[in-house]
N, C-alpha and C positions, 0 to 999 in steps of 0.2 A: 654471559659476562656482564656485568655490571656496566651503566652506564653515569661516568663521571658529568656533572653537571656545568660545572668549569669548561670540560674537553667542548660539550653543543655549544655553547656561548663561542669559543675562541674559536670553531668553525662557520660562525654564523658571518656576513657581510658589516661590513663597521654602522652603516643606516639602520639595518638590524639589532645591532647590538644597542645603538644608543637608544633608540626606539623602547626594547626592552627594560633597559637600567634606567629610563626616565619614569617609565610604568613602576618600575620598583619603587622608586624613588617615592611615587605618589600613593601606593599601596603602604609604606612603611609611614608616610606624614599622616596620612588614615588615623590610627593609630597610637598612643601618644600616651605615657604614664603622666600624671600629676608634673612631678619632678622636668623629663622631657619637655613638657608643653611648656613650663616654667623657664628652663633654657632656650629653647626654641621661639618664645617672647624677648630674649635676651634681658631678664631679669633675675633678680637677686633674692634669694631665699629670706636678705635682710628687707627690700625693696617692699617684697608682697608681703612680710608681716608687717610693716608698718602700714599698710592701705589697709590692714585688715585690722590694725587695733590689737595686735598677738607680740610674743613673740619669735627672734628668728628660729627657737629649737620647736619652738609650736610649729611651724612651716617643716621643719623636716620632718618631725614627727607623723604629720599631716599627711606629708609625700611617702613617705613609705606603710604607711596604713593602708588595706586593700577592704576595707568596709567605711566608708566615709554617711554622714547622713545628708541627704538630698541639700539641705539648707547652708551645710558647709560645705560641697561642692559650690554649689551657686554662688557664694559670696568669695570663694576662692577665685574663680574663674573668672566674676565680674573685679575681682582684682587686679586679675591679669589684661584685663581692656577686655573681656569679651563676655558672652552670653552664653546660658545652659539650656539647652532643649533636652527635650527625651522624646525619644521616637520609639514605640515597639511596633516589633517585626514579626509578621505570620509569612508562614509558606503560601496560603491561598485569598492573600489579600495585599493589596500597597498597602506601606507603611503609615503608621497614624500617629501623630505629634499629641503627645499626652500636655493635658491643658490644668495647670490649679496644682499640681505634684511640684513643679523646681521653682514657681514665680514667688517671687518677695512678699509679694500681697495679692494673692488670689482673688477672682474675683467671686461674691458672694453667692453661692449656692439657692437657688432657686426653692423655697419653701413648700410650694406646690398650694398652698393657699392661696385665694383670690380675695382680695383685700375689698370689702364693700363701703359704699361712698356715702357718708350721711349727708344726705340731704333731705331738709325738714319743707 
């Protein structure tokens, strides 16, 4: 017989439960489309195109696009008051914060030349 997921929750002790639906809670704010994270800032689709220089149907447009490029993530997001990292994720390593990929102004790449000094 099939086991209803509702039925374990409403047999579980009330400590229990809330326990679990605050984890939920924090598992789903995880999480978060364009759009969401837009609401969830409590702003305005008109709001963020004007920090951004756009306008509001650019903003929607924006939010329901599921290919964005790194550089209009970043300036989106520094719209909304906050910061873009990127992290990628291996199975047999911690995760490692990619560096020069989402920053405004990367910092300059190392030429691998050793620059000699004249002195006469």
């Amino acid at each position: 017989m099939a086991v209803n997921v509702n039925d374990k929750i409403k047999k579980l002790r009330p400590a229990q439960r809330k326990k679990i639906e605050a984890r939920a809670a924090e598992l789903i704010a995880e999480e978060m489309s364009l759009r969401e994270l837009r609401r969830a800032r409590k702003l305005t689709q008109v709001r963020v195109a004007k920090t951004l220089g756009i306008t509001q149907d650019s903003v929607s447009r924006l939010e329901k696009r599921s290919d964005v490029l790194l550089s209009t993530l970043r300036k989106t997001i520094k719209a909304m008051g906050g910061d873009l990292s990127l992290i990628a994720e291996f199975p047999d390593r911690p995760p490692v914060v990619l560096t020069g990929i989402a920053e405004e102004y990367p910092a300059p790449k190392p030429t691998g030349r050793k620059h000699m000094s004249a002195h006469a």
